[in-house]
C-alpha positions as CSV (number, residue, x, y, z in Angstrom):
1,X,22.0,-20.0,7.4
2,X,18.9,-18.5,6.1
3,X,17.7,-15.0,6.9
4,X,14.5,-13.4,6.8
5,X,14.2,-9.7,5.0
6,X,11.4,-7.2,4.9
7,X,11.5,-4.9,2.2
8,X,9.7,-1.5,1.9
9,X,9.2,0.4,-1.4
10,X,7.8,4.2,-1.2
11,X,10.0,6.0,-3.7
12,X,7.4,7.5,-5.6
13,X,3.5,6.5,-5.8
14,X,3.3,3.0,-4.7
15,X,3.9,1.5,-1.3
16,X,5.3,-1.9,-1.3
17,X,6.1,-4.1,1.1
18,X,7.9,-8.2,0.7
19,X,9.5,-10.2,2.8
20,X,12.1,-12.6,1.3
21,X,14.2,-15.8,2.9
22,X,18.3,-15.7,1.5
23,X,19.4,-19.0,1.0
24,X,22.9,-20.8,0.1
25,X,25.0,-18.7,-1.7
26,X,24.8,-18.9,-5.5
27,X,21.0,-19.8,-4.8
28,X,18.1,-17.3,-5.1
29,X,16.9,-15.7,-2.3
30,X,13.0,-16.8,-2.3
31,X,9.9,-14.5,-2.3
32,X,7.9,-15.5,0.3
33,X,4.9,-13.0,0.0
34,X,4.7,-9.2,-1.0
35,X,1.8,-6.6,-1.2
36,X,1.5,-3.4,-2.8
37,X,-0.8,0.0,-2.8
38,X,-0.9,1.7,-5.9
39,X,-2.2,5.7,-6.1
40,X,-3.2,5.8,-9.4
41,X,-6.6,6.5,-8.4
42,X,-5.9,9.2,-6.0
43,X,-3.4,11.2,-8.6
44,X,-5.5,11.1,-11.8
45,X,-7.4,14.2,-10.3
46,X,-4.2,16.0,-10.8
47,X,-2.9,14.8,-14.0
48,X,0.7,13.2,-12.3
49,X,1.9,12.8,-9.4
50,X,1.4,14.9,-6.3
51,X,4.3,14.5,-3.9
52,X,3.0,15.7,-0.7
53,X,0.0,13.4,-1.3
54,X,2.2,10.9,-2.1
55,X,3.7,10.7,0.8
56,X,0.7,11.0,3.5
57,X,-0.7,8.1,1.7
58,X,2.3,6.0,2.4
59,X,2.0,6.8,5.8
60,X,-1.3,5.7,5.9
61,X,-0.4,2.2,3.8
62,X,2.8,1.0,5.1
63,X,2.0,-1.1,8.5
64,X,-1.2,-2.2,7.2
65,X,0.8,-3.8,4.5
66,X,3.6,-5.0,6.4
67,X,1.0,-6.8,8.5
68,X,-0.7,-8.4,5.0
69,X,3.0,-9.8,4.4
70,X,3.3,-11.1,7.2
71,X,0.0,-13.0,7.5
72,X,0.5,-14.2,3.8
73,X,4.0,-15.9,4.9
74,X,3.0,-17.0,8.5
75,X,5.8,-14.9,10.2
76,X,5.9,-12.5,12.8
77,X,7.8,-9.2,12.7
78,X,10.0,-11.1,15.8
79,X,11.5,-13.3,13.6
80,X,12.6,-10.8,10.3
81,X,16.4,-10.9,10.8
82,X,16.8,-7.4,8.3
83,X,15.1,-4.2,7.4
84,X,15.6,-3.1,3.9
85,X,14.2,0.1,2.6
86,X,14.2,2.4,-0.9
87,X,17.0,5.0,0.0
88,X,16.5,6.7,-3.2
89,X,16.4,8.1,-5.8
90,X,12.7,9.0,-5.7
91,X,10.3,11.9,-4.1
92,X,12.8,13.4,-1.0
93,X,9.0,13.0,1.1
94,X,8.3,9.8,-0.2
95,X,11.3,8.3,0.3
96,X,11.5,9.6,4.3
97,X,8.8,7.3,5.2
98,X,9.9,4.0,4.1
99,X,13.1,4.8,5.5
100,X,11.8,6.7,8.7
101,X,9.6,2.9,9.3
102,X,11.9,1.1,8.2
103,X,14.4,2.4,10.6
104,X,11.8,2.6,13.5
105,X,11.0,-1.2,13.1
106,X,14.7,-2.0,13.0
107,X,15.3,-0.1,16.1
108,X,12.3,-1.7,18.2
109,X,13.4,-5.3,16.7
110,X,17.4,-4.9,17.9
111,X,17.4,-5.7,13.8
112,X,20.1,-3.8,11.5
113,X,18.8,-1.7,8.6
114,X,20.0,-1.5,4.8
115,X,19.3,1.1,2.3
116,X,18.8,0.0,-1.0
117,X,19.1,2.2,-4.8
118,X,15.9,1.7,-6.4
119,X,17.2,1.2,-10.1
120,X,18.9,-1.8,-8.4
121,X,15.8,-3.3,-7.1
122,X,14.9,-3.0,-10.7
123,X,17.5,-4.7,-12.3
124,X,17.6,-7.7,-10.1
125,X,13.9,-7.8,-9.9
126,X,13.9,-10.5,-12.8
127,X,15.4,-12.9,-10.4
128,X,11.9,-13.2,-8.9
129,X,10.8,-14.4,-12.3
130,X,10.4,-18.6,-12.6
131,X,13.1,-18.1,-15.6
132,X,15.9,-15.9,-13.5
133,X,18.7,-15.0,-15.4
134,X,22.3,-15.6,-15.0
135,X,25.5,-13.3,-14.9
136,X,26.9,-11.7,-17.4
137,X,24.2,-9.1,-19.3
138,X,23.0,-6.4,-20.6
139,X,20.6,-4.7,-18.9
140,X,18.0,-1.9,-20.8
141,X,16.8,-0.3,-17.7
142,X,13.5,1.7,-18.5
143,X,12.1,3.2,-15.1
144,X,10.1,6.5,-14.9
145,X,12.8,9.0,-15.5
146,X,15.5,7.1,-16.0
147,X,16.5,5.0,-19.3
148,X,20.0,3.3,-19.5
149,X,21.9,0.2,-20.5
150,X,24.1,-1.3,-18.3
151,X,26.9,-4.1,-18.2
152,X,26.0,-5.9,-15.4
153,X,28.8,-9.1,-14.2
154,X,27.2,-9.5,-10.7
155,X,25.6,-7.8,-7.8
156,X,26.9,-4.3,-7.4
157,X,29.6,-4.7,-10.7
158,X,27.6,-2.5,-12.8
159,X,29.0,-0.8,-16.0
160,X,27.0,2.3,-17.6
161,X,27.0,1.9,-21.1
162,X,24.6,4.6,-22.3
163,X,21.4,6.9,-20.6
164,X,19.3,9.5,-21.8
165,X,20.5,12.9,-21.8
166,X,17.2,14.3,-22.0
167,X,13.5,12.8,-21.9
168,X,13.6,9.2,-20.5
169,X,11.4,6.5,-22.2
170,X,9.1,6.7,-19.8
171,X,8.5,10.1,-19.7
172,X,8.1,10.3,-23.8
173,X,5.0,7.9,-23.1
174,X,3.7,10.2,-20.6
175,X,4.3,13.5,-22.2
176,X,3.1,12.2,-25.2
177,X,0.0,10.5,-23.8
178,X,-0.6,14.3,-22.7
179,X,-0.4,16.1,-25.5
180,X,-3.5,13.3,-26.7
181,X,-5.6,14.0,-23.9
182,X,-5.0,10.7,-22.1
183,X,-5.2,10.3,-18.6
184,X,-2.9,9.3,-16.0
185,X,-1.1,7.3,-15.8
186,X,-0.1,8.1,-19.7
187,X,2.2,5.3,-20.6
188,X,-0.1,2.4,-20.2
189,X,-3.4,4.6,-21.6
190,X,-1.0,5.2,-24.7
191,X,-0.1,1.5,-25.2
192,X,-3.4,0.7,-24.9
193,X,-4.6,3.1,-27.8
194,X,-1.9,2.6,-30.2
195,X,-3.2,-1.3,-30.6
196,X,-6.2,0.5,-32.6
197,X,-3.8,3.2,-34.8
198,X,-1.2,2.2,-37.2
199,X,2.4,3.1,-36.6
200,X,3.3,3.6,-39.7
201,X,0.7,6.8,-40.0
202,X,3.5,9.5,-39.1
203,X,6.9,9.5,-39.7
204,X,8.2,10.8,-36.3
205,X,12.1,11.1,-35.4
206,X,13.6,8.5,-33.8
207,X,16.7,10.5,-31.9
208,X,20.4,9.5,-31.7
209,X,19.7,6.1,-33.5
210,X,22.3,6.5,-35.9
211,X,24.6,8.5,-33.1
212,X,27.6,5.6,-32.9
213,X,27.3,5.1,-29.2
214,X,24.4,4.2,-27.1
215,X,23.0,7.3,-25.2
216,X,19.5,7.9,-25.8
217,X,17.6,11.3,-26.0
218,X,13.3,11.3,-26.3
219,X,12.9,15.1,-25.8
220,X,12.7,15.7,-29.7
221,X,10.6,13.2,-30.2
222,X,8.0,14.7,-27.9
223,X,8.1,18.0,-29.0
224,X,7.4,16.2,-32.9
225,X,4.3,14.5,-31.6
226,X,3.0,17.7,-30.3
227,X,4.1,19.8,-33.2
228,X,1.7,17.1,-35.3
229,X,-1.1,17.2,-33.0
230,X,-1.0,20.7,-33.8
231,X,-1.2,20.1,-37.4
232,X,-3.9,17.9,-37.4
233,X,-6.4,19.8,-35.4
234,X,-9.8,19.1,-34.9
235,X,-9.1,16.1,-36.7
236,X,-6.3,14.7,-33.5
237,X,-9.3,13.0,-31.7
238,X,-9.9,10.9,-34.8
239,X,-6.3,9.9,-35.7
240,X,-5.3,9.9,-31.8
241,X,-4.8,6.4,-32.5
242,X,-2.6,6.4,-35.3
243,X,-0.3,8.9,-33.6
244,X,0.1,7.1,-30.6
245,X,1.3,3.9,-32.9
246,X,3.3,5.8,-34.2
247,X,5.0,7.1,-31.3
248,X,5.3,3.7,-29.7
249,X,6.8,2.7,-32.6
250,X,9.4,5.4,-32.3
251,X,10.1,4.7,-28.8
252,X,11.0,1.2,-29.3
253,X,12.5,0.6,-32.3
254,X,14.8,3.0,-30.6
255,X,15.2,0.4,-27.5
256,X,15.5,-1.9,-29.4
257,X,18.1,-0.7,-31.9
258,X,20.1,0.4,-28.7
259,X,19.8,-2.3,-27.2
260,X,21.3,-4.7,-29.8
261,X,24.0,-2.5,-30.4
262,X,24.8,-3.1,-26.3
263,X,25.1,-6.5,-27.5
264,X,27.2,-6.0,-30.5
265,X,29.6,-3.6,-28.1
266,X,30.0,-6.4,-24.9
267,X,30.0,-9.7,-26.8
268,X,27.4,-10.3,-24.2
269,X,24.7,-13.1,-25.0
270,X,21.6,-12.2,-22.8
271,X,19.7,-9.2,-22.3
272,X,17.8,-8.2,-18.8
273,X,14.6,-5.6,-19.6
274,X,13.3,-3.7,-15.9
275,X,11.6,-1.0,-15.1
276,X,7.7,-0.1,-16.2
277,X,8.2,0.0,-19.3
278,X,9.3,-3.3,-19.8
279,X,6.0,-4.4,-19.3
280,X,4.9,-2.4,-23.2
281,X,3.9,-5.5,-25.3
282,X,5.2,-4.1,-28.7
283,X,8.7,-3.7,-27.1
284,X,8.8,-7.4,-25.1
285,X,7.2,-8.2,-29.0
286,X,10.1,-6.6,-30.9
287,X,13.0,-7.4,-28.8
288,X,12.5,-11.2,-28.4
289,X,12.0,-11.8,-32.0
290,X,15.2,-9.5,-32.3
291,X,17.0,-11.1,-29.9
292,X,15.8,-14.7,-31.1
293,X,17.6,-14.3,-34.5
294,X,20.7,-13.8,-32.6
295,X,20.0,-16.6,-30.4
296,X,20.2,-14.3,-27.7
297,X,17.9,-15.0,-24.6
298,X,15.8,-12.2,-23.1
299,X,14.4,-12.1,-19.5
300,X,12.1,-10.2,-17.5
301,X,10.3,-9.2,-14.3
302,X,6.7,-10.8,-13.9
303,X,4.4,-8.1,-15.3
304,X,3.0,-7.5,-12.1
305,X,6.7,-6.5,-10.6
306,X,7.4,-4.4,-13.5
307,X,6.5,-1.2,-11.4
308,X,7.8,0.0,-7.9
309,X,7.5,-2.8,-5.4
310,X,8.6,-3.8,-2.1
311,X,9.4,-7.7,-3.7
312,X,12.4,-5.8,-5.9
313,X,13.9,-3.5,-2.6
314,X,14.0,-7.2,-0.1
315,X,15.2,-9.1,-3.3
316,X,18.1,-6.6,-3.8
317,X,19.2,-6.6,-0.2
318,X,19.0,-10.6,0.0
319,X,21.3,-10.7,-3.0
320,X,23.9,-8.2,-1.8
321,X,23.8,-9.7,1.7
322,X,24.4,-13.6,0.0
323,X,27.0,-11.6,-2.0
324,X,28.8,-9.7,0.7
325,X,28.6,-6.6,-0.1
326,X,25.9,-5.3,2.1
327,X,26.8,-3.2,5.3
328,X,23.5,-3.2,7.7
329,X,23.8,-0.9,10.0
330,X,22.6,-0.4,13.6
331,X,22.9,3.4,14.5
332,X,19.5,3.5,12.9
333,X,20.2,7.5,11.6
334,X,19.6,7.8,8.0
335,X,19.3,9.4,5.0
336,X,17.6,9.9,1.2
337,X,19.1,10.0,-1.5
338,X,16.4,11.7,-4.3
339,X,19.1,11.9,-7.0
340,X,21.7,8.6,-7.0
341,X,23.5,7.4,-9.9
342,X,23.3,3.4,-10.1
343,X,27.2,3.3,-11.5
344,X,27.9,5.2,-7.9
345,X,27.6,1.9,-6.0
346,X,29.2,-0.5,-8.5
347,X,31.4,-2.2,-6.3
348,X,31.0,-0.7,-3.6
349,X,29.1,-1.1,0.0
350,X,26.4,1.5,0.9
């Protein structure tokens, strides 16, 4: 029996909202329509994220949304059999009010409620792609502040097999896109430039690629990047380019070293890339044509669920309720959860 799930995504600085149908188990559960409200706009003022602002404008963006979705997929809220929401990790005020509607909507439907870990909307966001992938694989997980490789067997069996113990991917692209005077959001501004500048201009580090296991640290490499804008000077605005190559370059060979050795370590023959910055062309470049002499196949999100969305939170609650491991509840009290490893719920029912 098929069920209807609306999910809602406000961990950070987007407010998404989806509503997916489960089908037969081993099946994938099937998208039926999603919408999301980015804040780029409104934070670029500021240089980053504002959390308090953050959170007033999901309040103002979540119903309207929810309404959009269900237009788009000719439902009515009467007939969604589940409430899934972002439980964290994310912004503490962000996160309170997807999970405070979320719960409200549940409560006024009679309809249980599921929290759902954001890095695990992430991971099994590629199963919205046309080309889903199939269990067992490695996953490179490179989301905002959080970089890791996983072993990943099945819905909620999730091995850690490495994560930053400083800087995450993601946040060397936006420090770095700082110290070149590029705007928010910095990751995407710096990919953009580096197509112009040639990577090979600076020899920057590339940290813990020779470390034997497969932990990842980015903090050095930000602090060389702005140790040679220094150097260059007046003359930064004119190589900008150039160093921003060259610090993509660093970032994903990096990634891409890693993530090869994940493969080398598990025996494992396909790879999973989620998170924003799986949507960087140089590293969906570099690890296919990697990956393709090992006759290894790659898959990932559709660019345009790369970032936070509410498609990834329903799409993770279908495939843990097909796979049994979900626990809706009814009591409709809840909670966040700002800082929550992904290994935590391996296994496990939250």
């Amino acid at each position: 029996m098929s069920e209807l799930i609306l999910g809602i995504e406000s961990s950070c600085d987007e407010t998404g909202v989806a509503l997916v149908r489960t089908s037969a188990p081993g099946r994938t559960p099937e998208l039926l329509a999603h919408a999301l409200h980015s804040q780029i706009e409104m934070h670029q003022a500021y240089g980053g994220v504002v959390p308090e602002l953050a959170s007033r404008d999901h309040i103002r963006r979540v119903l309207p949304l929810t309404r959009h979705v269900l237009q788009q997929a000719s439902c009515t809220l009467a007939q969604v059999d589940l409430v899934a929401y972002t439980r964290g990790p994310g912004l503490a005020g962000a996160l309170l009010v997807g999970a405070g509607v979320a719960c409200a909507l549940a409560a006024a439907l009679d309809r249980p409620v599921l929290g759902v870990h954001h890095l695990e909307g992430h991971l099994l966001s590629p199963f919205l792609s046309a080309d889903p992938p199939q269990f067992p694989f490695v996953a490179l997980l490179v989301s905002g502040g959080h970089t890791q490789l996983m072993r990943v067997d099945g819905v909620g069996r999730y091995e850690l097999l490495g994560e930053t113990i400083d800087d995450a991917a993601g946040e060397a692209f936006d420090k770095s896109a700082k110290l070149l005077g590029l705007g928010y959001p910095g990751g995407p501004a710096l990919a953009r430039l580096a197509e112009k500048g040639d990577e090979r201009a600076f020899k920057l580090p590339r940290p813990l690629l020779h470390s034997g296991d497969l932990d990842f640290s980015f903090a050095g490499l930000k602090t060389a990047v702005l140790t040679q804008a220094r150097k260059l000077g007046a003359q930064l605005p004119e190589r900008s380019a150039d160093l921003a190559a060259s610090t993509q370059a660093a970032i994903v060979e990096v990634l891409v070293r890693k993530t090869l050795k994940a493969l080398d370590a598990t025996g494992l023959q396909r790879v999973v890339v989620a998170g924003g910055v799986g949507a960087n062309r140089q590293l969906r470049t570099q690890l296919d044509a990697a990956c393709a002499q090992r006759g290894v196949r790659v898959h990932y999100p559709e660019l345009h669920l790369c970032t936070d969305n509410g498609a990834m939170i329903a799409m993770a609650a279908a495939m843990r309720v097909q796979a049994g491991l979900a626990q809706p509840q009814r009591d409709y009290q809840f909670d966040v959860k700002p800082r929550w490893a992904l290994d935590a719920i391996s296994a496990s029912n939250h």
